[in-house]
C-alpha positions in Angstrom: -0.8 -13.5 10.7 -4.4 -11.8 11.7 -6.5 -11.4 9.0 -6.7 -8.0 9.9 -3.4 -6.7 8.2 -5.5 -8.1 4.6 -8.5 -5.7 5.5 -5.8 -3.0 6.5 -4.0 -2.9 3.1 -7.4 -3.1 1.1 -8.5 -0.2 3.0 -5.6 1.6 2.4 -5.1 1.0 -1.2 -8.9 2.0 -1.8 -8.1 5.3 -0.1 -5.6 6.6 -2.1 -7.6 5.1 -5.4 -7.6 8.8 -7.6 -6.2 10.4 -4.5 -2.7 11.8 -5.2 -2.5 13.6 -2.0 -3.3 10.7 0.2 -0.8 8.7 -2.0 2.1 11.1 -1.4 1.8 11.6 2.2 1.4 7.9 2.7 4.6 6.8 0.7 6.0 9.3 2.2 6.1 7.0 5.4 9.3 5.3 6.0 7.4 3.0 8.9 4.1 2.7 6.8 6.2 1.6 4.1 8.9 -0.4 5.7 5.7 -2.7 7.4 4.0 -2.9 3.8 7.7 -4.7 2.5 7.2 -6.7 5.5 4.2 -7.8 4.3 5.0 -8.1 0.7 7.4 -11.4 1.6 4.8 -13.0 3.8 4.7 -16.5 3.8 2.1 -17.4 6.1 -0.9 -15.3 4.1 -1.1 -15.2 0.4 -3.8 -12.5 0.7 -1.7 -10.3 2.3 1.3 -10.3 0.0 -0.8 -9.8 -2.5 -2.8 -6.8 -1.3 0.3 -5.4 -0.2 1.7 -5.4 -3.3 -1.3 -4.1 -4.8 -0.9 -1.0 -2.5 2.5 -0.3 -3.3 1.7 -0.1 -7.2 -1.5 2.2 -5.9 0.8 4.3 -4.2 3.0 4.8 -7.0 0.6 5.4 -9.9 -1.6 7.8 -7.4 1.2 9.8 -6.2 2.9 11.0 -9.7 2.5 14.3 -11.0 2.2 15.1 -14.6 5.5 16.3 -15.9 5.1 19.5 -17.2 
């Protein structure tokens, strides 16, 4: 696996850091999110399925809205 799906995630999971609209229109992508699942059972690069999980928890805790 390049190394360049590791940079990818990190990028992405820094861009929706305190960014709830970024957050909901990216989990909002069934492809985006389908690819980052992918990439949260892969063997062949630790670093990935790590970051990738990282970004799926980013994407949850950026994209909730206070219940009011």
């Amino acid at each position: 696996m390049p190394p360049v799906q590791f940079k990818l995630l990190g990028t992405l999971r820094m861009m929706v850091d305190g960014q709830e609209e970024a957050a909901l229109k990216l989990g909002k992508d069934a492809v985006l999110l389908a690819r980052v699942l992918e990439w949260c059972e892969a063997k062949d690069h630790a670093g990935v399925k790590g970051e990738a999980s990282r970004l799926l928890a980013a994407l949850i805790r950026h994209s909730r809205s206070p219940c009011r």
